[in-house]
N, C-alpha and C positions, 0 to 999 in steps of 0.2 A: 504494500500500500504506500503512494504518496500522497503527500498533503501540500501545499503552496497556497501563499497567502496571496489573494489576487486583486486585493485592496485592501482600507480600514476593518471593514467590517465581513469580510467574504472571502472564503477559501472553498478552494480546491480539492475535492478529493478523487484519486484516481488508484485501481484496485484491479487485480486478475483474484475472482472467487472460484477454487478449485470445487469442483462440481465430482458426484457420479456421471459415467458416462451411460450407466442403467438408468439415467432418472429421464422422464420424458421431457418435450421442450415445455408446455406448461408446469411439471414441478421445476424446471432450472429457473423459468421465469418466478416463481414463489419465491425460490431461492435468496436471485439476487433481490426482488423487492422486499423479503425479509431483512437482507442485510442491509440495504441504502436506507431502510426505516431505522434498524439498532443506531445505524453512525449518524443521522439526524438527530435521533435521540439523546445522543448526548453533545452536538455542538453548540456553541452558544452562540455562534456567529450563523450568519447567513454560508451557506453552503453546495458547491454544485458537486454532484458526485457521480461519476462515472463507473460506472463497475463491468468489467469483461468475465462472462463464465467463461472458464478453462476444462480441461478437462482434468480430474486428480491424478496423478501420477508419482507413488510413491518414491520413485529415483531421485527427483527432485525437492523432497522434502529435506534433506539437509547440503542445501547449495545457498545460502546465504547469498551471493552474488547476483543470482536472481530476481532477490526479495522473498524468499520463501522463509517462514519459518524453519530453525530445526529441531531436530525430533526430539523429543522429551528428553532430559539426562544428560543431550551430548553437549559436552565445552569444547569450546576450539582454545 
């Protein structure tokens, strides 16, 4: 996820949300509108938020250079 402040009061958020690749295109869309509701939820500023589903792909869960989380426990 990035965030950029794109005036006083307005920022930016932009996000790849790792998705099942079993879920149909209605639940993907649940999905990310679930998540652009959570991250509104908590900004206090006005906010545009772009979210891309991805597909999950567990290789990339500890690549930090990506933006990805890593996996529970590991330290670099």
């Amino acid at each position: 996820m990035r965030t950029l402040h794109v005036g006083p009061d307005e920022i930016l958020v932009a996000a790849k949300v790792a998705v099942s690749g079993e879920l149909s295109t209605s639940e993907t869309i649940s999905v990310i509108n679930h998540a652009e509701t959570a991250i509104r939820a908590v900004m206090a500023k006005k906010c545009l938020v772009y979210l891309e589903p991805d597909i999950f792909r567990p290789e990339l869960v500890d690549m930090p250079e990506l933006g990805q989380p890593q996996a529970p426990g590991h330290h670099s």
